[in-house]
Backbone as CSV, one residue per row, in Angstrom:
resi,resn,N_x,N_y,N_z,CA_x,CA_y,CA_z,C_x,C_y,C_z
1,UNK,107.881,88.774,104.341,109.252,88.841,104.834,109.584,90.277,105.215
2,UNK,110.326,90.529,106.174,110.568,91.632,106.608,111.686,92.154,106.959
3,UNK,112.187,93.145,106.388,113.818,93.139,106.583,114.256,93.577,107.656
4,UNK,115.171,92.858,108.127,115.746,93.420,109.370,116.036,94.751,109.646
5,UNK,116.515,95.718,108.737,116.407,96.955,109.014,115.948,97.982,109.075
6,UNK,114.307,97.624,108.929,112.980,97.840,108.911,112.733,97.498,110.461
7,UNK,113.159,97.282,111.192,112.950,96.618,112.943,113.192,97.735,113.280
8,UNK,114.152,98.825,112.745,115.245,99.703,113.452,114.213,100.894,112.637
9,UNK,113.722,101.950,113.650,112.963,102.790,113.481,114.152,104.225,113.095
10,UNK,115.232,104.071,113.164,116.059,105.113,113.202,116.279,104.463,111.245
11,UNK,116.467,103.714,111.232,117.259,102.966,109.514,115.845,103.086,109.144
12,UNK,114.652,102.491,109.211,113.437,102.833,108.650,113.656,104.331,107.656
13,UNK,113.777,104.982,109.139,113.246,106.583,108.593,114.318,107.372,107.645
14,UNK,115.411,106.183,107.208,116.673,106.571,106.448,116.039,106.496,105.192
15,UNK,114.414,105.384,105.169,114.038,105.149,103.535,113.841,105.521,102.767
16,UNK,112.660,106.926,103.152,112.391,108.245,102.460,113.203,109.483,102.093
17,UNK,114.521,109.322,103.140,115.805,110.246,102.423,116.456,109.699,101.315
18,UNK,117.236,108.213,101.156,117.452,107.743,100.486,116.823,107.577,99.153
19,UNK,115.418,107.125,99.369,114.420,106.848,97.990,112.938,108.359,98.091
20,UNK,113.613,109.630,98.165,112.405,110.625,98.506,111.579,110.385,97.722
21,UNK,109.908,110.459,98.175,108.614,110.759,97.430,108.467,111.843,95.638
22,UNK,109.376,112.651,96.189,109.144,113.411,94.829,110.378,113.176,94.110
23,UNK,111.527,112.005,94.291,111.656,111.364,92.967,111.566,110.164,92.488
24,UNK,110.282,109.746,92.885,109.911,108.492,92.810,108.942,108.636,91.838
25,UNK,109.590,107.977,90.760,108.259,108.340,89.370,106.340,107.409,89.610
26,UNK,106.925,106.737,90.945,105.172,105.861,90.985,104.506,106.916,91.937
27,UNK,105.062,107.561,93.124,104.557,108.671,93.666,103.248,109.265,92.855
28,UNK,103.900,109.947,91.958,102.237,110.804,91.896,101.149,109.921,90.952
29,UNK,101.704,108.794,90.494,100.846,108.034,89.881,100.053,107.621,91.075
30,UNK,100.016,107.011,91.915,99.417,106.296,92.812,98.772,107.680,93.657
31,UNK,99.437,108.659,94.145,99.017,110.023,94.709,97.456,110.377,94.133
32,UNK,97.330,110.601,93.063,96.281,110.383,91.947,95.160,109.609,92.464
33,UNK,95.124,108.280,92.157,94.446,107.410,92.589,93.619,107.496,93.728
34,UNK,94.702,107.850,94.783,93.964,107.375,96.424,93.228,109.027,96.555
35,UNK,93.702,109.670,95.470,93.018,111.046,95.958,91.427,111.228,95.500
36,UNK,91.603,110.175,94.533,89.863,110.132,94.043,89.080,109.265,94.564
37,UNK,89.342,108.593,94.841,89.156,107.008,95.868,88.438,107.603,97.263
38,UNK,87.515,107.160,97.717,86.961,107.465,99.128,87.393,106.740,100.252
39,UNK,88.127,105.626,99.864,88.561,104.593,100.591,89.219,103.588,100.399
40,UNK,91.121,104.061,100.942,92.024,103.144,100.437,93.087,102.332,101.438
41,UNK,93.503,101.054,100.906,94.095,100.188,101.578,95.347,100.393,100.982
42,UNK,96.665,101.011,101.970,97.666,100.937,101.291,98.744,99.576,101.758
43,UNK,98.946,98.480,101.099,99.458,97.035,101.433,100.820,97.400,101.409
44,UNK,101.501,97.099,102.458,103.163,97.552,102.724,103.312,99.095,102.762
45,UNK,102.584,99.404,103.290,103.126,100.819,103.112,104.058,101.528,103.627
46,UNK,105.083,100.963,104.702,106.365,101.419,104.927,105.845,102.468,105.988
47,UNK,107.016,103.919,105.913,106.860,104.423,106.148,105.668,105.506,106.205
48,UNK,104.662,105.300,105.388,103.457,105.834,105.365,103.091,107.114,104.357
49,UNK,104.559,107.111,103.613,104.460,108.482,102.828,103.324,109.046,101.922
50,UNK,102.852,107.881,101.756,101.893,108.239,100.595,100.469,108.519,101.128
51,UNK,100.456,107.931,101.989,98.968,108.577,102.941,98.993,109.310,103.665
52,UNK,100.139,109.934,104.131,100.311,111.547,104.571,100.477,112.164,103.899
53,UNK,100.968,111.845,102.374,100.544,113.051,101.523,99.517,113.403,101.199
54,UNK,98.417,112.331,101.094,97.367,112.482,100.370,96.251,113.049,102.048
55,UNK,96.695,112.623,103.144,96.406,114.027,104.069,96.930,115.323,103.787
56,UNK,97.979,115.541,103.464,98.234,116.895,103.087,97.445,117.771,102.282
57,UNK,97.297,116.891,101.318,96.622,117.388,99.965,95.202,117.398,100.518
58,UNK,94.479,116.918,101.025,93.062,117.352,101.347,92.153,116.000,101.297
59,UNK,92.911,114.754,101.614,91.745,113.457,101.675,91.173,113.121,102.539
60,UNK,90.137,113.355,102.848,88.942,112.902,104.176,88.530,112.094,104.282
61,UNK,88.578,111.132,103.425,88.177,109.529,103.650,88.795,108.647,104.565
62,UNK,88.866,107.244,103.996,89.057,106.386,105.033,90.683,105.604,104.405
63,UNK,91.868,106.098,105.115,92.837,105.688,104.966,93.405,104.598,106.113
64,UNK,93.857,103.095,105.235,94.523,102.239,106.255,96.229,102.354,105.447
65,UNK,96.641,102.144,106.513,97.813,101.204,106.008,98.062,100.050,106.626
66,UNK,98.881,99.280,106.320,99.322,97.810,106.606,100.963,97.755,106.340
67,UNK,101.787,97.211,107.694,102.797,96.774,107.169,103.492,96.130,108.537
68,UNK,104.307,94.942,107.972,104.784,94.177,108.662,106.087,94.102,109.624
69,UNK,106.645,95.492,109.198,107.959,95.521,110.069,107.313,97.249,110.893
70,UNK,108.067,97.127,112.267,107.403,97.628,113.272,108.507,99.142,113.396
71,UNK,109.700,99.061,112.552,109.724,100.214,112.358,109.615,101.319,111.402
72,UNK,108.935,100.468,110.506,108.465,101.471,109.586,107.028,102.018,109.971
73,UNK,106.247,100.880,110.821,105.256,102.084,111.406,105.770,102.764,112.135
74,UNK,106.566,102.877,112.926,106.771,103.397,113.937,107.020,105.221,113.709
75,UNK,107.278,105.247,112.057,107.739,106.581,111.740,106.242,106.591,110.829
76,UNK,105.396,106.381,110.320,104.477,106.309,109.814,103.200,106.579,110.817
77,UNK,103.693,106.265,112.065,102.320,106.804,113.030,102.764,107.947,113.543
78,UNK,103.724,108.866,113.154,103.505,110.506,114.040,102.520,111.266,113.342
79,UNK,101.568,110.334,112.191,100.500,110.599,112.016,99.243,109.938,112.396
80,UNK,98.544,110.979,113.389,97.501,109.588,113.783,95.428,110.029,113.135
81,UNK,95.928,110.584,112.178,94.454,110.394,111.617,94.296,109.294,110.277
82,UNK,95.504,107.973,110.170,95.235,107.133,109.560,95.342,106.217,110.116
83,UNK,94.717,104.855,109.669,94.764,103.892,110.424,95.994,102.946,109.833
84,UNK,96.883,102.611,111.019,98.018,101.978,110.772,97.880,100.407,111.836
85,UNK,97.956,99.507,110.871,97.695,98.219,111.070,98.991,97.330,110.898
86,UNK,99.723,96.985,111.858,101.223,96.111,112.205,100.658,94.734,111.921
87,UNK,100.861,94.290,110.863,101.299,92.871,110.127,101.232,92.561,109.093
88,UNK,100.980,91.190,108.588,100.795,91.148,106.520,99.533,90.943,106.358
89,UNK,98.777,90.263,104.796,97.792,89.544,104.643,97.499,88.950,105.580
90,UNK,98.362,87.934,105.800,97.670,86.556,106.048,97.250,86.553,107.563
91,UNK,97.693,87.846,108.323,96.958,88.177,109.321,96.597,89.192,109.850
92,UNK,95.678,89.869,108.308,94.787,91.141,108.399,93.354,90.688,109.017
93,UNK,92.712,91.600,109.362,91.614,91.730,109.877,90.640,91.515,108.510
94,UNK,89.822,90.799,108.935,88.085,90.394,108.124,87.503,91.008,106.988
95,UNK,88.320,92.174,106.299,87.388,93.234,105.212,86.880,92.645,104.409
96,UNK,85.903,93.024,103.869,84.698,92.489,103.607,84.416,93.671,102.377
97,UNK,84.675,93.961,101.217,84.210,94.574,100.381,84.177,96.055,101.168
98,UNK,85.419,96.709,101.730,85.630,97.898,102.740,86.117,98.974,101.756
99,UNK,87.192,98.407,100.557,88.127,99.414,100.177,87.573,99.718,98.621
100,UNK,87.762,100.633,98.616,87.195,101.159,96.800,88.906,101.270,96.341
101,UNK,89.918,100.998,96.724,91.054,100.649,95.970,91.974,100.363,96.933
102,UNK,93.064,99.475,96.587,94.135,98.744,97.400,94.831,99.216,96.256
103,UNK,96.586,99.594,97.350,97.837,99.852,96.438,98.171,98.761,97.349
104,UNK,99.535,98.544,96.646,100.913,98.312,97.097,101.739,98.898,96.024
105,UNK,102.673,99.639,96.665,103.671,100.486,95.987,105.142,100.120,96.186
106,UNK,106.241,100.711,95.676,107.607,100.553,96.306,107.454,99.115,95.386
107,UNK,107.085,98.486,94.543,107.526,97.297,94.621,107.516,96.356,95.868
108,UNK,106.592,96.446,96.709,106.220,95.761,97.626,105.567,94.242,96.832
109,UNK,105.029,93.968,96.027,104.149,92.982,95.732,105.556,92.155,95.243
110,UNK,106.832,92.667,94.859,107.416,91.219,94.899,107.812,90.823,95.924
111,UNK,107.911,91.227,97.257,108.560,90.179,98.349,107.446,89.271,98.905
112,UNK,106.076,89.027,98.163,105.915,87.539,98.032,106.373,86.759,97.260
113,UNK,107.236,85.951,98.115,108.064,85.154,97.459,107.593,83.589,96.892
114,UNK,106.725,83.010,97.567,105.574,81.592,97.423,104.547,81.700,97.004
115,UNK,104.370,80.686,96.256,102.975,80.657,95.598,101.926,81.085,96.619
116,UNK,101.804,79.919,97.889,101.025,79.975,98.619,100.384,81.171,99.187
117,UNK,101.635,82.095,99.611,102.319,83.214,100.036,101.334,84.398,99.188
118,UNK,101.465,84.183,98.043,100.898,85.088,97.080,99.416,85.292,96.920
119,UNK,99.414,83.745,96.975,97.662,83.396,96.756,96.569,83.660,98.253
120,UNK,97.280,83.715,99.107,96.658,84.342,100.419,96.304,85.555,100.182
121,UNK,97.552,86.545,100.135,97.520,88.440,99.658,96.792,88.160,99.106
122,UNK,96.580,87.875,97.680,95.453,88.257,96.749,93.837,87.719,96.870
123,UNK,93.883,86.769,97.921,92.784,86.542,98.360,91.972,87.429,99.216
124,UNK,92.712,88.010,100.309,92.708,88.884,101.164,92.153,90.272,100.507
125,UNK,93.372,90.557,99.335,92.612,91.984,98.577,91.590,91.714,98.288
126,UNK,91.010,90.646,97.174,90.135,90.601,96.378,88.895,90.870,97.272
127,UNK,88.985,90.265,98.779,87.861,90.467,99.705,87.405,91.650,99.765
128,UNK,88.378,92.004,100.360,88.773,93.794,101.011,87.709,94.723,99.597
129,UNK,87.831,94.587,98.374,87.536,95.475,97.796,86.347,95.638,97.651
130,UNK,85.487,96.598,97.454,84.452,96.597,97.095,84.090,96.282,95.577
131,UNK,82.551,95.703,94.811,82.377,95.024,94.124,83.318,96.261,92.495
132,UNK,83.053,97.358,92.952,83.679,97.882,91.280,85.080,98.317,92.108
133,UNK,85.608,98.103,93.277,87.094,98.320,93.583,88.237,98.069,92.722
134,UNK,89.291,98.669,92.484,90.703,98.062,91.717,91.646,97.820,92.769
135,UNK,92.341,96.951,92.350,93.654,96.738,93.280,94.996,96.964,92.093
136,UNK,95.470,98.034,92.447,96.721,98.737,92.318,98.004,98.516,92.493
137,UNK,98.852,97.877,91.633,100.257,97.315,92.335,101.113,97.506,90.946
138,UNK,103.084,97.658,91.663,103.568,97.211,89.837,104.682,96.153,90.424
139,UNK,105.302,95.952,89.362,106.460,94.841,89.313,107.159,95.116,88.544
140,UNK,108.671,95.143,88.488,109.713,94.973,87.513,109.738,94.019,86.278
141,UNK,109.898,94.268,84.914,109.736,93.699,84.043,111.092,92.859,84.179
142,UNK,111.071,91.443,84.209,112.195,90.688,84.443,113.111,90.701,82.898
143,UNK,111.953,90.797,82.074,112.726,90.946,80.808,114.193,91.894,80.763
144,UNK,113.908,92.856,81.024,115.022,94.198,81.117,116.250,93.816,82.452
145,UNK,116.145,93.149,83.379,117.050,92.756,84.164,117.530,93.642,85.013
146,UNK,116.546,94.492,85.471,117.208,95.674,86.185,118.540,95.800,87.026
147,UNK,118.114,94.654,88.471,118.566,94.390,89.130,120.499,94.361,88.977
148,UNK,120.476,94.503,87.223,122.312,94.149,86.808,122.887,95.540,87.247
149,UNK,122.277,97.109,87.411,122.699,98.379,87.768,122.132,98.561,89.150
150,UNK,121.797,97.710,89.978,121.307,98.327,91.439,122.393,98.439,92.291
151,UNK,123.998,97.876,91.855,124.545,98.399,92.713,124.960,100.088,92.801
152,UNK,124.557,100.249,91.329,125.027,101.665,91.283,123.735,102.558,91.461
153,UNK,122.475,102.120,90.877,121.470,103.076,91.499,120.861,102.889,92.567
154,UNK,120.960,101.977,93.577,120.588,102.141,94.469,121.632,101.852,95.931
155,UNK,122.833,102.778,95.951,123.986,103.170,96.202,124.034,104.371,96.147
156,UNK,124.125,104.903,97.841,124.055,106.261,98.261,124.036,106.928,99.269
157,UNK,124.485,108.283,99.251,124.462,108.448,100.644,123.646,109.837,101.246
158,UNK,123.052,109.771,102.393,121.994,110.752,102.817,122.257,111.197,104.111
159,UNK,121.475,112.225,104.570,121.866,112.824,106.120,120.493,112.040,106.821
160,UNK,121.017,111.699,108.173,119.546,111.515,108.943,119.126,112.893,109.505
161,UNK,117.941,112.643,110.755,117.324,113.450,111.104,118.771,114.243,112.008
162,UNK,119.644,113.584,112.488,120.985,114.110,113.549,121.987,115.148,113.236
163,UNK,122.291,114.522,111.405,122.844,115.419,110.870,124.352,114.653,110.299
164,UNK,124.180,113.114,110.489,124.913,112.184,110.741,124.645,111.495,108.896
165,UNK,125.694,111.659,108.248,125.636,111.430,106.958,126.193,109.762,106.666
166,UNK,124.884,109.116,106.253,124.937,107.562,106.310,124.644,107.214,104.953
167,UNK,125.391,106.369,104.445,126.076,105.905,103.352,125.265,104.228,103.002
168,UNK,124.522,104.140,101.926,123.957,102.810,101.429,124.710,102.269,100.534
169,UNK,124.931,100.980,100.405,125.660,100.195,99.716,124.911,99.272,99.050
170,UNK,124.361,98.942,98.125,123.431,97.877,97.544,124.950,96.696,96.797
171,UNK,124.697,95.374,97.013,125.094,94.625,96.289,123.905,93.172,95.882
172,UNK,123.849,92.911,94.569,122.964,92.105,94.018,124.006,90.689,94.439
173,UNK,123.232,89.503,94.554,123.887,88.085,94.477,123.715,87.838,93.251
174,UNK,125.037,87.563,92.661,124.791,86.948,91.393,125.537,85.368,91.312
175,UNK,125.382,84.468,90.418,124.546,84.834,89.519,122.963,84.938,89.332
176,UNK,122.369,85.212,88.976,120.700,85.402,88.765,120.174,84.045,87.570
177,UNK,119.654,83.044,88.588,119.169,82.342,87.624,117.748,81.895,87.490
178,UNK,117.238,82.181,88.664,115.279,82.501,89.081,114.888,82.876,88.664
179,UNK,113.591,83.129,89.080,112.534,84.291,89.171,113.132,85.140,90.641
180,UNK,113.731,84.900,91.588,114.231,85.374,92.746,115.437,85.896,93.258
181,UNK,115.477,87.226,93.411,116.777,87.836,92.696,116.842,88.716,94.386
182,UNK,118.182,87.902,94.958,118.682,88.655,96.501,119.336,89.404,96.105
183,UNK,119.968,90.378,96.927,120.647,91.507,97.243,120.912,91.787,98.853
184,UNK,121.623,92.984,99.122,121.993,93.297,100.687,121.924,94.731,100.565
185,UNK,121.661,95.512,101.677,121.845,96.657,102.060,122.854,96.994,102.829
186,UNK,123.794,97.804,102.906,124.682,97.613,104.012,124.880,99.584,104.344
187,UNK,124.455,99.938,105.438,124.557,100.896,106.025,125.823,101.340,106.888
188,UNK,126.257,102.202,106.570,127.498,102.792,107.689,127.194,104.072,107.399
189,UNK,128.024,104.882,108.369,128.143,106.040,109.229,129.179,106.306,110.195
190,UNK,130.046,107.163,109.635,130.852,107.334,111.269,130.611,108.141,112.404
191,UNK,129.177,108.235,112.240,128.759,108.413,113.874,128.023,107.302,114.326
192,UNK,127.699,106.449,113.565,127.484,104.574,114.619,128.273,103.591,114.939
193,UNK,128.155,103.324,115.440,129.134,101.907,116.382,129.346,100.948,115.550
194,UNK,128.679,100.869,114.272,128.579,99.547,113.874,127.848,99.601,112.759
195,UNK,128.437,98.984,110.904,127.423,99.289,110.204,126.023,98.695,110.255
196,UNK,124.777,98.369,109.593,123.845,98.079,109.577,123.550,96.960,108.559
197,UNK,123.172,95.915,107.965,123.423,95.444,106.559,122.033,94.255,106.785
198,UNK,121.363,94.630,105.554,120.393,93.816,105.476,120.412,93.122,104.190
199,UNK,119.040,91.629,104.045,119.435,90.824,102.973,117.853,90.764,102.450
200,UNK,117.671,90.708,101.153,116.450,90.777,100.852,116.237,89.945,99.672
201,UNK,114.828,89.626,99.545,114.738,88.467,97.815,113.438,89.577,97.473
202,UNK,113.420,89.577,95.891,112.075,89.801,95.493,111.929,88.707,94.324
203,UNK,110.577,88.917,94.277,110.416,87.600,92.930,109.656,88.390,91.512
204,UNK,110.252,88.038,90.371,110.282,88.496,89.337,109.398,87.795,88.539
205,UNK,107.628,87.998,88.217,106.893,87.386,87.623,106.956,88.109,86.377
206,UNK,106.152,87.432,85.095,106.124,87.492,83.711,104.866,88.187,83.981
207,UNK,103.908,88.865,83.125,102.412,89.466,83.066,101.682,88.096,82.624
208,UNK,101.822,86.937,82.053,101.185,85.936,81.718,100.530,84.860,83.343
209,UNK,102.117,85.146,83.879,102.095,84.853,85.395,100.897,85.186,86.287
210,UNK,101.336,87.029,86.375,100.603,87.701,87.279,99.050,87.348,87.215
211,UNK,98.902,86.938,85.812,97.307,87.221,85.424,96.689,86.094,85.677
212,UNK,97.507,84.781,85.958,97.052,83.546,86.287,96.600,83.972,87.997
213,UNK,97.935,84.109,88.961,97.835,84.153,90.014,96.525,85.018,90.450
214,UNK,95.934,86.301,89.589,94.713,86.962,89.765,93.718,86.641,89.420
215,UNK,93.706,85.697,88.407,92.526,85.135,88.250,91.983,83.915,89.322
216,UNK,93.172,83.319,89.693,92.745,82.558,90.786,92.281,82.746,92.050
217,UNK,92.342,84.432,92.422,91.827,85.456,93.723,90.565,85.512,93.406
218,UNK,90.141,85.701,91.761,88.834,86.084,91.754,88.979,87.228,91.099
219,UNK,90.168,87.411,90.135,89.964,89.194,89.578,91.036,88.955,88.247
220,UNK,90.866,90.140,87.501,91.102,89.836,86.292,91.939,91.451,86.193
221,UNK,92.612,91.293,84.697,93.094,92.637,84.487,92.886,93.310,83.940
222,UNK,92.434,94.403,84.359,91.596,95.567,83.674,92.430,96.829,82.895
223,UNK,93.600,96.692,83.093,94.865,97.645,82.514,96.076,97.292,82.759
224,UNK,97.071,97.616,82.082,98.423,96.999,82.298,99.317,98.374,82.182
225,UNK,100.000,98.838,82.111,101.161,100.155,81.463,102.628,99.315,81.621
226,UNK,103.585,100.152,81.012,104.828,99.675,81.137,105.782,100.956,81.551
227,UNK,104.919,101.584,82.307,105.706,103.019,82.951,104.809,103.793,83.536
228,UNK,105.385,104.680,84.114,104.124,106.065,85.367,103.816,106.751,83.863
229,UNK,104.259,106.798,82.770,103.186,107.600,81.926,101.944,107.050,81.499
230,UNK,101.892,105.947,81.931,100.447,105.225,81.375,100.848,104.579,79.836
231,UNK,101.992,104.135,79.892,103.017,103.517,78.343,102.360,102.320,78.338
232,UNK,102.106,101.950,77.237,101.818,100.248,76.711,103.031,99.514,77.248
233,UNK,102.620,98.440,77.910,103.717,97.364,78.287,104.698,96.891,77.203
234,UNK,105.726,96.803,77.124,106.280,95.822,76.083,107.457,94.840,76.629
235,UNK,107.993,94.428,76.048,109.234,93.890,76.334,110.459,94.464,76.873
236,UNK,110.847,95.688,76.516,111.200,96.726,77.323,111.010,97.403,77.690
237,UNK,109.831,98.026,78.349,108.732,98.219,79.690,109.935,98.344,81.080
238,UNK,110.494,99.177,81.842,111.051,99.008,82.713,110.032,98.124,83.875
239,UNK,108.528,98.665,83.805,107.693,98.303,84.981,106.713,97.096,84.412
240,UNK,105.247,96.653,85.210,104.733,96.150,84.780,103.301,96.738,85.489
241,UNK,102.590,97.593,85.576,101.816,98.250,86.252,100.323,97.864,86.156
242,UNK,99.735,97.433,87.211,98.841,96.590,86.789,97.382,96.957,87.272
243,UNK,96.485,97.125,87.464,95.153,97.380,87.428,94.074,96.352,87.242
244,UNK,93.753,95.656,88.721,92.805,94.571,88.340,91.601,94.789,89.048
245,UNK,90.845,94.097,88.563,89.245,94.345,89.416,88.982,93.216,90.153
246,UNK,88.179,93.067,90.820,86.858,91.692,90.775,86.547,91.230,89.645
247,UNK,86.615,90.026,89.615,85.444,89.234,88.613,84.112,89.027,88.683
């Protein structure tokens, strides 16, 4: 699924002001990773931040990204020594045991929202990796209920590239009685014509869950954390950080 304001290459590039790289506590966790890695698949990768950093920093290997809305590549290719690939899983190209690690970051792995949906992606990775590869992803611990403060933390306002100070509004749909928990974005500015407002679902799996759906790809879990410090999961675990291999 792809949010509509992800189409808009100008609101795209609002993502990384709004949510910057260096205060994003999964940033240098994952930064880490792809920097030791010779060859990585980053799944949703948005705007591309994390594989131009890890160009910055000095990685010579073989960087893809993948992502399905066309303006978040669109700000993600004014770099062109990675390879940036416009769509999802289910209509990636053939890899074949290519990647020595796959992320998805941002909480990308919950906007598969269907089983079916799910079990494709993870089919797709499990291919992609090579035989001692990990695939790298986290999820919100549904236990903790985050989603009850996102109107206030993720509610805010930033300058674009113009100088034009644009204002995010998060509101959650409640009540919350799923695993599938919507919300809206709603953008204004009084230098646009018109605010911006998008609608989004993510889906909120258990770790008992996740580990079914991976075992059925063909991979198992090789580490879990319940935070970027490398914390034991628990019940109040804000994250669910996961680390699986091949079987």
């Amino acid at each position: 699924m792809v949010d509509e304001q992800f189409s808009d290459s100008r609101v795209a590039a609002l993502y990384d002001l709004h949510y910057p790289s260096d205060a994003r506590g999964d940033f240098k966790f994952y930064l880490l990773l792809v920097m030791a890695t010779p060859s990585v698949l980053d799944v949703g990768c948005g705007t591309g931040a994390l594989l131009h950093k890890a160009r910055e920093e000095g990685h010579t290997g073989r960087l893809c990204g993948l992502d399905p809305a066309v303006g978040m590549l669109e700000v993600a290719r004014t770099r062109t020594d990675v390879e940036w690939i416009l769509g999802d899983l289910a209509a990636a190209p053939g890899w074949d045991r290519e990647f020595a690690l796959a992320v998805m970051t941002g909480h990308a792995f919950q906007q598969l929202l269907r089983d079916e949906e799910l079990r494709i992606a993870l089919t797709v990775i499990a291919a992609a990796l090579t035989d001692q590869g990990a695939f790298v992803f986290e999820t919100r611990n549904p236990l903790v209920r985050e989603w009850e403060d996102w109107h206030v933390r993720y509610s805010s306002e930033a300058q674009d590239s113009t100088g034009a100070v644009v204002r995010c509004e998060c509101e959650v749909e409640t009540p919350v009685r799923t695993e599938l928990v919507s919300f809206t974005h709603t953008y204004t500015s009084p230098a646009w014509d018109r605010p911006r407002r998008s609608r989004s679902t993510l889906r909120f799996l258990a770790p008992d869950v996740l580990s079914r759906f991976l075992a059925d790809a063909g991979m198992v879990v090789a580490e879990q954390f319940g935070d970027w410090d490398r914390s034991p999961l628990t019940d109040v675990s804000p994250e669910i950080i996961t680390v699986a291999r091949r079987r």
